[in-house]
C-alpha positions as CSV (number, residue, x, y, z in Angstrom):
1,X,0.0,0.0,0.0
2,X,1.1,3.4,-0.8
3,X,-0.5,6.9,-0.9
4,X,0.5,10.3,-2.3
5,X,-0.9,13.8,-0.6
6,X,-2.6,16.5,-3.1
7,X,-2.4,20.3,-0.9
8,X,-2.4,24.0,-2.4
9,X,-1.5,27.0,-1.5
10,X,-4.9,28.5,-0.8
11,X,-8.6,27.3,-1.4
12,X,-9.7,26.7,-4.7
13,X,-6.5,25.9,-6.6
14,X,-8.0,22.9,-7.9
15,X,-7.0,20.4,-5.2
16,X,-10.2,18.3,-5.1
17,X,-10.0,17.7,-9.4
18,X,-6.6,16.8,-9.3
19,X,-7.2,14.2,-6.4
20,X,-10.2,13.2,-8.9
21,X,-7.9,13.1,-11.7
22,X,-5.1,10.7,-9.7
23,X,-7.9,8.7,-8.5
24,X,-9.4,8.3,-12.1
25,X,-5.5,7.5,-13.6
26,X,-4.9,4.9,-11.0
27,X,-8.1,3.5,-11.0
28,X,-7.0,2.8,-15.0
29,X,-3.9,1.2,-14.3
30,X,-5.2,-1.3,-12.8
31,X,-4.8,-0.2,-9.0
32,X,-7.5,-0.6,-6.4
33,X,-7.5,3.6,-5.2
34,X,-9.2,5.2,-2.4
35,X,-9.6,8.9,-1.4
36,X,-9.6,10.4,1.6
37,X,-10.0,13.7,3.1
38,X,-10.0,14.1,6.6
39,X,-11.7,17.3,7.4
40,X,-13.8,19.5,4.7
41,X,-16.2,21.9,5.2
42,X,-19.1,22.5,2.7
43,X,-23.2,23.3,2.8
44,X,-23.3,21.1,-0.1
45,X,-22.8,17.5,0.9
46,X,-24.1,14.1,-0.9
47,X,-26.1,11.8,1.3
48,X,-25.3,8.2,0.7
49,X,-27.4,5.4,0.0
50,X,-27.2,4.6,3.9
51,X,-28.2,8.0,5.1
52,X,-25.1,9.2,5.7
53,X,-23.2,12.5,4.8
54,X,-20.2,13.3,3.1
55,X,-18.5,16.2,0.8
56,X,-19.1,16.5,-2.9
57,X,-15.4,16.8,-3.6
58,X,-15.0,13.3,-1.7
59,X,-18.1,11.7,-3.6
60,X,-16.6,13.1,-7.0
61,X,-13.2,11.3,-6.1
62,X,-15.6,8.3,-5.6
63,X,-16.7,7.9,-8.9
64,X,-13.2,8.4,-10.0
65,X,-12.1,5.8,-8.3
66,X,-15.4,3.1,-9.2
67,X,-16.2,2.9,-5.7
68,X,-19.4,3.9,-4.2
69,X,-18.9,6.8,-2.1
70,X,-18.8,6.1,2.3
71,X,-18.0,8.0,5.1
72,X,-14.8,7.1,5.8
73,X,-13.7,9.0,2.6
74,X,-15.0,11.9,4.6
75,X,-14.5,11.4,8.5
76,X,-15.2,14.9,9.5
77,X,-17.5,17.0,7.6
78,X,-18.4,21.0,8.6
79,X,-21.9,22.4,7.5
80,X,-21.3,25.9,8.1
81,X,-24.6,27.2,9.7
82,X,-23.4,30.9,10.6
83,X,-20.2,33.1,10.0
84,X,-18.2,31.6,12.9
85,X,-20.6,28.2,13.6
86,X,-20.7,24.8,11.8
87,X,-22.9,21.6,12.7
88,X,-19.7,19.0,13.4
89,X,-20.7,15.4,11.3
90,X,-18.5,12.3,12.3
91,X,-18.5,9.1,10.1
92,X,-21.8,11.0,8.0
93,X,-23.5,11.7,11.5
94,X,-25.0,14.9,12.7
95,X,-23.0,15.3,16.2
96,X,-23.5,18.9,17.1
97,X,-23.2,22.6,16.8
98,X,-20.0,24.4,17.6
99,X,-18.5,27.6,16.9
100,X,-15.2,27.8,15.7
101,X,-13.4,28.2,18.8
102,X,-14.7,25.3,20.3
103,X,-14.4,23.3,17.4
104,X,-10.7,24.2,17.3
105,X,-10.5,22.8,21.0
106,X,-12.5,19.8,19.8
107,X,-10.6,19.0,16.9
108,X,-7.3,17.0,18.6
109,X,-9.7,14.9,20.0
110,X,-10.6,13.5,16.9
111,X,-7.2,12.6,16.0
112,X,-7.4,8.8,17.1
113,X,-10.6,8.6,15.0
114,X,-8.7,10.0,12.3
115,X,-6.1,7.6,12.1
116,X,-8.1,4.2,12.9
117,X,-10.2,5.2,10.3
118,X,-7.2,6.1,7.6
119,X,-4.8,2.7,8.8
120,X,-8.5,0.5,8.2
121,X,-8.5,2.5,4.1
122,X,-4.4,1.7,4.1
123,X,-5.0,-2.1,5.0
124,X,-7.6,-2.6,2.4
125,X,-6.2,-0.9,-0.7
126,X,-3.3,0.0,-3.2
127,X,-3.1,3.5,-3.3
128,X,-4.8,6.2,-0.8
129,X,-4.7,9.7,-2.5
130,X,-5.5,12.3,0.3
131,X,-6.5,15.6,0.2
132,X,-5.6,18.9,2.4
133,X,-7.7,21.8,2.7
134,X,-7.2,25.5,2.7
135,X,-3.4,25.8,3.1
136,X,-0.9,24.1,5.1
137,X,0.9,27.5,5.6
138,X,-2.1,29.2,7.4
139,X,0.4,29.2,10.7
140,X,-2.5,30.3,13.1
141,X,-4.2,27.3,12.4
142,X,-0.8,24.6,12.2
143,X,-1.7,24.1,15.8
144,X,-3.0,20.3,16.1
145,X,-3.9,20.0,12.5
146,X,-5.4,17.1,11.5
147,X,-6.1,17.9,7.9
148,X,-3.1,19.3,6.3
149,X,0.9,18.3,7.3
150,X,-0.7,17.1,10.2
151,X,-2.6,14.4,8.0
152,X,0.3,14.1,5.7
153,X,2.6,13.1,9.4
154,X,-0.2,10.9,10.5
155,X,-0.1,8.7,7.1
156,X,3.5,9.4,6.6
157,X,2.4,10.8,3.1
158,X,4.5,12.6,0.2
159,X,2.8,15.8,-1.0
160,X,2.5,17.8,-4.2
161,X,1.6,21.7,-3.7
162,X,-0.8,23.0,-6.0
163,X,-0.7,26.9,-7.2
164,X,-3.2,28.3,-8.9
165,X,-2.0,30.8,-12.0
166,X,-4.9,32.0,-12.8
167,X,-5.1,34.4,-10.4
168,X,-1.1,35.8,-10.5
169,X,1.4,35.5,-8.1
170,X,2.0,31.6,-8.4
171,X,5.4,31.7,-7.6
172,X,5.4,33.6,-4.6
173,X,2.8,31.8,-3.5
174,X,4.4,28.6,-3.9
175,X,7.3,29.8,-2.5
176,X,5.6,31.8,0.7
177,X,3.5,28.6,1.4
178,X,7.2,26.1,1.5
179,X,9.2,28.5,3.1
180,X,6.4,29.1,6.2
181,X,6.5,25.0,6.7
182,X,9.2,23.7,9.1
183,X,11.8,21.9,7.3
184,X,10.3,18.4,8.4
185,X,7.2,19.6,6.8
186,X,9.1,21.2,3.6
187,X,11.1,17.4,3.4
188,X,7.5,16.0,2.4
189,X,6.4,18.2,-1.0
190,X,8.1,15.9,-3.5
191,X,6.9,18.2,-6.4
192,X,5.0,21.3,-7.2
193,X,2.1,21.5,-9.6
194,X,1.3,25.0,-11.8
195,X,-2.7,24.8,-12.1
196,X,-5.1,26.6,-14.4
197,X,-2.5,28.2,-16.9
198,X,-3.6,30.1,-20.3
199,X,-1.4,30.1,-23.3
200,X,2.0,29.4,-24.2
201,X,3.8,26.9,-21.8
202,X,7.3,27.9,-22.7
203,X,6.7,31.7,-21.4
204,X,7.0,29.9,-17.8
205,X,10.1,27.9,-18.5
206,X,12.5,30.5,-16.9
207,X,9.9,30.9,-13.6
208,X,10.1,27.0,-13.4
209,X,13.7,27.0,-13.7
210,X,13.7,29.7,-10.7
211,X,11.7,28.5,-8.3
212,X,12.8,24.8,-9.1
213,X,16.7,26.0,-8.0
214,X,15.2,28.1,-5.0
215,X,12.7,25.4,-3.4
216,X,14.9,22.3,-5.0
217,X,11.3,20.9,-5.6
218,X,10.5,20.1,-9.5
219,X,7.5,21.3,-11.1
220,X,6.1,17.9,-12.2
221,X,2.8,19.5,-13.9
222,X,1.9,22.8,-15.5
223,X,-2.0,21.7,-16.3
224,X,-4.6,24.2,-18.4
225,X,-7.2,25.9,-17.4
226,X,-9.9,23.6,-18.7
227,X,-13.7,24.5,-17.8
228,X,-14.8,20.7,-17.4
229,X,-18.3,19.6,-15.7
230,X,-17.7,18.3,-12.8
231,X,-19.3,19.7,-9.2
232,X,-17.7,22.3,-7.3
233,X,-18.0,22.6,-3.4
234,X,-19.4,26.3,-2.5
235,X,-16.0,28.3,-2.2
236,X,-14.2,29.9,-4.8
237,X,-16.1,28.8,-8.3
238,X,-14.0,30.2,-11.5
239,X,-17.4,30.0,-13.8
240,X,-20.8,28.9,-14.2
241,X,-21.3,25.4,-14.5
242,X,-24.8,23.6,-15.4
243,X,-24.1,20.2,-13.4
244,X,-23.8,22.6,-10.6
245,X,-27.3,23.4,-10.8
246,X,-28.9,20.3,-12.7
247,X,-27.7,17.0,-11.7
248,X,-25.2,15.0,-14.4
249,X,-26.2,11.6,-15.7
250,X,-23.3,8.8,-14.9
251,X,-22.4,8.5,-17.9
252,X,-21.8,12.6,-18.2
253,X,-19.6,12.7,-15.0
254,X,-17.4,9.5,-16.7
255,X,-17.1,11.4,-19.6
256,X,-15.6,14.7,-17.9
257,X,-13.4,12.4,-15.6
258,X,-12.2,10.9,-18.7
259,X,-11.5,14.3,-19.6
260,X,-9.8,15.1,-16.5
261,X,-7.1,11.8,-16.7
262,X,-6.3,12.7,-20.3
263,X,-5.2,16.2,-19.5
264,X,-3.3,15.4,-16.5
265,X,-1.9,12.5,-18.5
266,X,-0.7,14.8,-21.4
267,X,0.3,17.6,-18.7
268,X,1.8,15.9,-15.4
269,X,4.5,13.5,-15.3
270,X,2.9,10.5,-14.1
271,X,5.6,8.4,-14.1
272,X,7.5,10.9,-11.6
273,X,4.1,10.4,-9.4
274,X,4.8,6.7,-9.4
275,X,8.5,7.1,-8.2
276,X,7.6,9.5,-5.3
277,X,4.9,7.0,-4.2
278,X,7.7,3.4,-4.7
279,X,5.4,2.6,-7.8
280,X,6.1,1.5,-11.4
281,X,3.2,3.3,-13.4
């Protein structure tokens, strides 16, 4: 068993389809692949055939996989019911109300929970791909996190950082978010992955080669920005989207996740993805 860690450098960068993607690729090479995410937070969640509630990004990984989606995919899910309150589900269960301070305090106490429930997903499959939230460089929040290095300690996972170019400052923000990590943190991102870029690739080759020789961390992917239909969870959306708003047929979210391996396939070195996690592709 082996797994491989997808965080960003903010929300939004395009974690979730990239953990979609991976699951989707491995899923085709034959390997049995499972996602996880510890901790999400979302108003939109799926409810499974057993009643129980877990995040759209985590059910989209799901289907990518061929599994139907459960809640251990999803341990911890936060319905955000006011600016500073969420209603706490564990395992797809209602549990409580809590505002954000006393969910913070809460929170370590779910770290046994966390792991059981991630060592039960390692024992019964080839390839765990895991997903972080937000940003692991939020340092006011590193305190007992169970979601981003925290999660990537716990499951002794190597990481890819995700930037988002769409939006400028990619570099920096690479570059802010592994130089804020301690250096047992920084020893885990294995590669670095440009997201969402319009135009000509070789206008970022010097940038690469910069911030390549400054982190020592390759870029392994420079992906375009590709509008594709698949869900998005109710943060950041870059456009419009009708399965956002009208449910897709099976065979329509299969199509778009075919979509998604091909680009990644064409636009990510896989085979470097394989080595990080002690895989031959």
């Amino acid at each position: 068993m082996t797994n491989i860690m997808i965080q960003g450098t903010a929300s939004s960068v395009g974690k979730s389809l990239m953990c979609a993607g991976l699951c989707k690729i491995f899923k085709e090479d034959g390997y049995k692949v499972y996602p996880f995410k510890s901790q999400n937070m979302s108003s939109k969640y799926y409810t499974t055939k057993e009643g129980y509630k877990i995040s759209t990004a985590q059910t989209l990984q799901a289907i990518a996989a061929g599994l139907e989606p459960e809640p251990n995919m999803n341990p911890i899910l936060l319905i955000p019911k006011s600016d500073n309150g969420s209603m706490v589900a564990i395992k797809g269960e209602d549990k409580e109300d809590m505002e954000a301070v006393e969910y913070f305090k809460f929170k370590n106490s779910l770290r046994s929970m966390i792991l059981d429930t991630y060592k039960e997903i390692e024992r019964e499959n080839d390839i765990v791909v895991i997903e972080g939230a937000g940003s692991p460089a939020e340092i006011n929040l590193k305190e007992n996190d169970i979601v981003n290095m925290g999660m990537a300690e716990m499951a002794d996972a190597p990481v890819l950082l995700v930037g988002d170019i769409d939006r400028g400052g990619v570099f920096a923000s690479l570059y802010g978010t592994v130089k804020l990590l301690e250096p047992h943190e920084r020893s885990r991102i294995k590669g670095l992955i440009i997201n969402k870029f319009r135009g000509d690739k070789t206008l970022l080759d010097s940038g690469i080669k910069m911030i390549e020789d400054m982190l020592d961390i390759p870029v392994i992917g420079t992906i375009p920005y590709a509008p594709l239909e698949l869900v998005d969870e109710d943060s950041l959306v870059d456009y419009e989207k009708e399965c956002n708003t009208n449910p897709q047929t099976e065979e329509e979210t299969e199509m778009e996740l075919g979509k998604l391996s091909l680009m990644l396939r064409e636009n990510m070195d896989i085979d470097c993805v394989y080595e990080i996690m002690g895989l031959k592709g």
